[in-house]
C-alpha atoms as a printed R data frame, in Angstrom:
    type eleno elety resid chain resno       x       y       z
1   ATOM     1    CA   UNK     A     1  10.323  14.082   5.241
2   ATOM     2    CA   UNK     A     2  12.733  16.865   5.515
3   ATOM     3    CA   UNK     A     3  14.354  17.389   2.248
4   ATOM     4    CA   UNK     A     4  11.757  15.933   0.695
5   ATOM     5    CA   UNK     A     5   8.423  17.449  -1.365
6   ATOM     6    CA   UNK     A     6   7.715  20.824   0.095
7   ATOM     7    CA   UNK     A     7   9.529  20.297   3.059
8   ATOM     8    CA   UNK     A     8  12.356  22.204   4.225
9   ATOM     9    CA   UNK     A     9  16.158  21.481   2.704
10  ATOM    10    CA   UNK     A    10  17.986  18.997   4.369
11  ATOM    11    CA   UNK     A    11  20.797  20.688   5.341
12  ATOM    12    CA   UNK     A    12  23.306  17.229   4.768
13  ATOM    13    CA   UNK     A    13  23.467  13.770   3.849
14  ATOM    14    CA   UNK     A    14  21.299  10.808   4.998
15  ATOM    15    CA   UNK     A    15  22.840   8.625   7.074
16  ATOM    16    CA   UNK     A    16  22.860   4.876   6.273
17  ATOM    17    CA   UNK     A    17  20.541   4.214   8.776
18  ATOM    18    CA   UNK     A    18  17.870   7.335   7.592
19  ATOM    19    CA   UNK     A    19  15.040   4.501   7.398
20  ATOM    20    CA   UNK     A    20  14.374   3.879  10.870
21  ATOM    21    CA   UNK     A    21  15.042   7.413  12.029
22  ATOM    22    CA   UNK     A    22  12.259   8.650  10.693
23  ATOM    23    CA   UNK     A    23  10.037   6.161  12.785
24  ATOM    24    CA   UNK     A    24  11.582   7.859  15.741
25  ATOM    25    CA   UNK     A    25  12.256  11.519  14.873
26  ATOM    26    CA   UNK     A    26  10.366  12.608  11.864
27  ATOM    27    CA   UNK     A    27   7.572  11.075  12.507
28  ATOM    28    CA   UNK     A    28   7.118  11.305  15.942
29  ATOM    29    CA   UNK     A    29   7.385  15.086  15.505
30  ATOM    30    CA   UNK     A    30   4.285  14.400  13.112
31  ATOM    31    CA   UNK     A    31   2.410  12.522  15.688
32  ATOM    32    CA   UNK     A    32   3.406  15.094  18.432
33  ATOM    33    CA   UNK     A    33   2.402  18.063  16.394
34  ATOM    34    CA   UNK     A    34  -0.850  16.415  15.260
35  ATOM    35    CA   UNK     A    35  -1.887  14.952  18.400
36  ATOM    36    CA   UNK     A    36  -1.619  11.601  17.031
37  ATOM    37    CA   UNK     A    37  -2.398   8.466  19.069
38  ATOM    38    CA   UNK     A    38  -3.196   5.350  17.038
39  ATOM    39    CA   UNK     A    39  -2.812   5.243  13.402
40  ATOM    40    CA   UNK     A    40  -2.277   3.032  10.712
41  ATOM    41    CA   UNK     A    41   1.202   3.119   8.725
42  ATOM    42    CA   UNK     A    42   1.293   2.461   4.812
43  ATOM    43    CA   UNK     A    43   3.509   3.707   2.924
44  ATOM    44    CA   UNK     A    44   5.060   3.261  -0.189
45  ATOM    45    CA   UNK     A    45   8.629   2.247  -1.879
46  ATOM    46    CA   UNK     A    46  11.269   3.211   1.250
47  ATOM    47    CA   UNK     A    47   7.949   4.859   2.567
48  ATOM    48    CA   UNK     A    48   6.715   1.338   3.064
49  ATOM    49    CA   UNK     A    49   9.795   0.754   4.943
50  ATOM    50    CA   UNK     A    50   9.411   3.439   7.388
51  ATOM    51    CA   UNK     A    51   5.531   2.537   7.935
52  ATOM    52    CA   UNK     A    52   7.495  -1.100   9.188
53  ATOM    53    CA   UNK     A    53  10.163   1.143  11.299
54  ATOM    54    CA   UNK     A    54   7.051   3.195  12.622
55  ATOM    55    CA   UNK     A    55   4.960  -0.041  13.425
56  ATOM    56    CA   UNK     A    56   8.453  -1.249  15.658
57  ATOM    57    CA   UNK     A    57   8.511   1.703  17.165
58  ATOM    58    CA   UNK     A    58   5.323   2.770  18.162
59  ATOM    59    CA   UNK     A    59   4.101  -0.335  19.032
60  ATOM    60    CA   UNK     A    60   0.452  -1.126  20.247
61  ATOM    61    CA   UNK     A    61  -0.452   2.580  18.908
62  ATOM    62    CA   UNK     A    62  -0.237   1.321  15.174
63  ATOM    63    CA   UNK     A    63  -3.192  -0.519  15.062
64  ATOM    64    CA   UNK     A    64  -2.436  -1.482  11.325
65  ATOM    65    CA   UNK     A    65   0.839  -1.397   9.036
66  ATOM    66    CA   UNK     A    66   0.402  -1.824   4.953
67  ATOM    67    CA   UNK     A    67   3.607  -1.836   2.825
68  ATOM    68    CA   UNK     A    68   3.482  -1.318  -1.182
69  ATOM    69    CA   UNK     A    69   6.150  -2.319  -2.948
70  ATOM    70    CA   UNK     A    70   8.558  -1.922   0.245
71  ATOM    71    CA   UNK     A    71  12.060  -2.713   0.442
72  ATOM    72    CA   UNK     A    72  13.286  -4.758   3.665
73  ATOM    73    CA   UNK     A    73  16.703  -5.346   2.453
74  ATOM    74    CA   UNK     A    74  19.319  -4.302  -0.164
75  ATOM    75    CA   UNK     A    75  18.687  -6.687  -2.991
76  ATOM    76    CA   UNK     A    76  20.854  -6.768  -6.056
77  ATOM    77    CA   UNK     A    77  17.729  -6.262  -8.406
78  ATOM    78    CA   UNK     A    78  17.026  -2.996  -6.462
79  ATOM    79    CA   UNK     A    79  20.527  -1.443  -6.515
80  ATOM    80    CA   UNK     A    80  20.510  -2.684 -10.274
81  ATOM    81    CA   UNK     A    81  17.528  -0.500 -10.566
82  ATOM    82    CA   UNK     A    82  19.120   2.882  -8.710
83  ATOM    83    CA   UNK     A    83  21.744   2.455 -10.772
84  ATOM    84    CA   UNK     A    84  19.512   2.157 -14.034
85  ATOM    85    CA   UNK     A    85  17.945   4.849 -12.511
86  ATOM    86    CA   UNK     A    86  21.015   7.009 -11.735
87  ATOM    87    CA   UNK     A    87  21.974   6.655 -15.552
88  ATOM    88    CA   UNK     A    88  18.546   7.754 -16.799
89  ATOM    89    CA   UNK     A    89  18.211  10.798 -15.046
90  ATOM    90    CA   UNK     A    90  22.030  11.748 -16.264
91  ATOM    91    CA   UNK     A    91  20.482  12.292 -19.079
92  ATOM    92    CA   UNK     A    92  18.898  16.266 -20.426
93  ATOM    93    CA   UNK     A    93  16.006  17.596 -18.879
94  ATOM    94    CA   UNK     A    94  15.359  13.846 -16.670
95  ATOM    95    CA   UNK     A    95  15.550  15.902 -13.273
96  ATOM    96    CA   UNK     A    96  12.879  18.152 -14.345
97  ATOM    97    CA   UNK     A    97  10.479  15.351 -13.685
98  ATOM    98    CA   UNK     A    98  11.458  15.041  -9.899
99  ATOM    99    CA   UNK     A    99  11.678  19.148  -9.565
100 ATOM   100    CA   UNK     A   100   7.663  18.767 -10.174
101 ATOM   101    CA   UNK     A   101   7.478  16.896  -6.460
102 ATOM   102    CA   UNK     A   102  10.976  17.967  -5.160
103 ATOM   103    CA   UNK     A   103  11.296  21.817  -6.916
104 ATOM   104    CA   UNK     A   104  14.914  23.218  -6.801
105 ATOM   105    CA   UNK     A   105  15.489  20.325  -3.650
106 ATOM   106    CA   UNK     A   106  15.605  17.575  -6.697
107 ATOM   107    CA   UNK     A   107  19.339  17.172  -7.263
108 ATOM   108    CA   UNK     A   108  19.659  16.628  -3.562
109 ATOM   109    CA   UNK     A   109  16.811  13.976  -3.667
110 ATOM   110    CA   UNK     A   110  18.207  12.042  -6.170
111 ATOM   111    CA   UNK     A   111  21.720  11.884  -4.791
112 ATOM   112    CA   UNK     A   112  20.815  11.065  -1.222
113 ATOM   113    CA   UNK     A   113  18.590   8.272  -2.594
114 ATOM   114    CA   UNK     A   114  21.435   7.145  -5.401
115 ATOM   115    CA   UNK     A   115  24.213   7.642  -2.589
116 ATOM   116    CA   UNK     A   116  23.032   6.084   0.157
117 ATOM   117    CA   UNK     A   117  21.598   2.829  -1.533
118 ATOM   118    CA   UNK     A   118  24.888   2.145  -3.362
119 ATOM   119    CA   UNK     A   119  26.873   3.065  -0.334
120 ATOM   120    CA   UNK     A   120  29.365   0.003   0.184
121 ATOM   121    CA   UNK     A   121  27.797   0.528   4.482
122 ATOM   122    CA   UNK     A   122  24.489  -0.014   3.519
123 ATOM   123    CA   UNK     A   123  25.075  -3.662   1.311
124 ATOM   124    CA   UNK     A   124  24.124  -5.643   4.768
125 ATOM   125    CA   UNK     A   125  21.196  -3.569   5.758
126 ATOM   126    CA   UNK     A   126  17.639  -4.850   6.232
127 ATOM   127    CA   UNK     A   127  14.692  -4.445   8.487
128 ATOM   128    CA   UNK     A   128  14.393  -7.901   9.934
129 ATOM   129    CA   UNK     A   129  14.602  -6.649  13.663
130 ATOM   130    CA   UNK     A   130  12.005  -3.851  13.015
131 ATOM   131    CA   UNK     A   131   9.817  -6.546  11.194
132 ATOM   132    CA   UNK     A   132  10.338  -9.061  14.274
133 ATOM   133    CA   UNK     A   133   8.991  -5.929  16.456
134 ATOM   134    CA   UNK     A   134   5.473  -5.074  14.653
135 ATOM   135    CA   UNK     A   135   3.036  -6.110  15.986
136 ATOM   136    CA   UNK     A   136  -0.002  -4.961  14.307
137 ATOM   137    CA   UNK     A   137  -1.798  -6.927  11.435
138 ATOM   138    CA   UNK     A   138   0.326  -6.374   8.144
139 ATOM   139    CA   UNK     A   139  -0.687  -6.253   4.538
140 ATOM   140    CA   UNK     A   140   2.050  -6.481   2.069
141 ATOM   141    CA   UNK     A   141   1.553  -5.150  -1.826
142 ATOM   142    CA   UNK     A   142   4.007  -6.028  -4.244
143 ATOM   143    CA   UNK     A   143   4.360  -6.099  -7.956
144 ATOM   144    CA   UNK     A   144   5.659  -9.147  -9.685
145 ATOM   145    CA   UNK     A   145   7.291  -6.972 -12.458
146 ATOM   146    CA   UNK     A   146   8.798  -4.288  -9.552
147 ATOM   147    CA   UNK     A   147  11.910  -2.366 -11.464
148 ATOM   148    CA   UNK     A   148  13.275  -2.241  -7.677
149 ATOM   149    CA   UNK     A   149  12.859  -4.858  -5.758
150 ATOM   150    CA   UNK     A   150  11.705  -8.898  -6.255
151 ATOM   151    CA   UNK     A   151   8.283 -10.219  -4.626
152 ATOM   152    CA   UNK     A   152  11.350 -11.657  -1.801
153 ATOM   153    CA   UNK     A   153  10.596  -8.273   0.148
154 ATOM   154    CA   UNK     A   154   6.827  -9.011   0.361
155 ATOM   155    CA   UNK     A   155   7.778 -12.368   1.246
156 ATOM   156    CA   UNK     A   156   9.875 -11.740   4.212
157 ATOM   157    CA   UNK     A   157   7.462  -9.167   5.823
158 ATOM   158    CA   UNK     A   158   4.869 -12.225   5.282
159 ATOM   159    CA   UNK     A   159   7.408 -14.324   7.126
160 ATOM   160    CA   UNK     A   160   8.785 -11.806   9.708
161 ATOM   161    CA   UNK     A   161   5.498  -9.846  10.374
162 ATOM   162    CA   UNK     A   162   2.788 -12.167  10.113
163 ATOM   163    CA   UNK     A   163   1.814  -9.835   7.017
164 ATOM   164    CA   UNK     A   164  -1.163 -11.124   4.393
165 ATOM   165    CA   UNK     A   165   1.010 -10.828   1.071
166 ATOM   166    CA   UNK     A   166  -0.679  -9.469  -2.348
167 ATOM   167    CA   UNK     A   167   1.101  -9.793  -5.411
168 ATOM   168    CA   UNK     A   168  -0.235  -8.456  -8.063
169 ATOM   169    CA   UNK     A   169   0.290  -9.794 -11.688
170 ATOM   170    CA   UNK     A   170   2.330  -7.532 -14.930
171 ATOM   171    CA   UNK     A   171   2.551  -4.687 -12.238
172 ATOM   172    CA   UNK     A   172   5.436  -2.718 -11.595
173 ATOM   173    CA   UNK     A   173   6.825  -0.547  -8.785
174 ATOM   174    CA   UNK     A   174   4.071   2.006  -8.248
175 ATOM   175    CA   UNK     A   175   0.697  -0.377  -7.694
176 ATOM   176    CA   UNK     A   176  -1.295   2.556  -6.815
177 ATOM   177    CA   UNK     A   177  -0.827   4.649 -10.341
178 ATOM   178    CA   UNK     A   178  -0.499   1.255 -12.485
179 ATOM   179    CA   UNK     A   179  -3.692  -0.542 -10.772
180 ATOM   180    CA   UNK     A   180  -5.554   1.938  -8.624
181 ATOM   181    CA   UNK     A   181  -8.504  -0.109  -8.221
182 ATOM   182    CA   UNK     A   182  -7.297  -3.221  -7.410
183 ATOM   183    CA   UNK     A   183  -5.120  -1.675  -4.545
184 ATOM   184    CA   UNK     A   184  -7.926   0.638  -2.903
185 ATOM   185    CA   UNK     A   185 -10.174  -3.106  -2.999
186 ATOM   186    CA   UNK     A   186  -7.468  -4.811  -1.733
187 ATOM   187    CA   UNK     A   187  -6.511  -2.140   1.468
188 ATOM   188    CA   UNK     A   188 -10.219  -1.422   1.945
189 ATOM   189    CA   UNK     A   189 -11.448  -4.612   1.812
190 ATOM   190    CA   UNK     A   190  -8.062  -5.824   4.733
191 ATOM   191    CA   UNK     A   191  -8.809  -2.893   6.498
192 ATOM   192    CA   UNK     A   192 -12.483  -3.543   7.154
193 ATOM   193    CA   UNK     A   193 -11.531  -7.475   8.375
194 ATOM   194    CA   UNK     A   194  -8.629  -6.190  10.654
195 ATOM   195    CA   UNK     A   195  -9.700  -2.812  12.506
């Protein structure tokens, strides 16, 4: 994403509604460049998200969508946590841990996530029409203990996608790092029933 990782700077703000843009700029620059026909979306956190925005709008071409610990709406328990979050890394020498994925583009990273989310505009926002859209068999991962965001997200992509729902037990936001193995059984194990 531009702005993001080793990307290029983004030269301004995100706007409120950054999450399905990607599905139809960013990442259909991807699939252009790459020669890209069918694929399968996952992604991760607002990642997960986009994977749902990329299913919507790409559809019969994504032959498979899996979200980990997405977020489909803005939830009080995940704004709680971006502002728990926004606190933290106030603190001395916190935004040298994002600088290791984000290098100098870190402060920019953290405000556009911080801004946007708690962005009066973006209270009412969710991805129910995007989730109405997809088409393509869903998985949904989601901790039971996630910082940002209540097993309710996994829920509604179960209820608005047709999407098998996981929830795994004492397991925060980041499923792959806190239970690696379970998650690669779980997606491999899906993947090999559904494609």
């Amino acid at each position: 994403r531009l702005g993001f990782g080793r990307s290029d700077p983004h030269a301004g703000s995100l706007g409120l509604d950054f999450v399905d843009r990607e599905a139809h700029e960013g990442f259909q620059s991807v699939r252009q460049a790459l020669g890209v026909d069918r694929f399968a979306a996952f992604g991760h956190s607002v990642g997960g998200g986009m994977a749902i925005a990329s299913a919507a709008a790409h559809g019969s071409s994504c032959r498979a969508l899996i979200t980990e610990s997405a977020q489909v709406f803005a939830e009080d328990r995940t704004l709680e946590g971006i502002r728990q979050a926004r606190t933290s890394f106030a603190q001395p020498g916190q935004l040298d841990r994002l600088k290791k994925y984000h290098g100098e583009k870190a402060a920019w990273v953290l405000s556009a996530w911080i801004d946007t989310w708690l962005s009066p505009g973006f209270a009412d926002w969710t991805l129910d029409a995007q989730l109405s859209r997809a088409s393509s068999p869903a998985l949904a991962l989601h901790g039971d203990s996630d910082e940002y965001g209540s097993t309710r997200h996994a829920e509604r992509i179960e209820q608005l996608a047709g999407a098998q729902r996981v929830i795994y037990a004492s397991c925060g936001h980041v499923p792959h790092r806190e239970l690696p193995e379970k998650v690669l059984e779980t997606v491999s194990g899906w993947l090999a029933r559904v494609a």
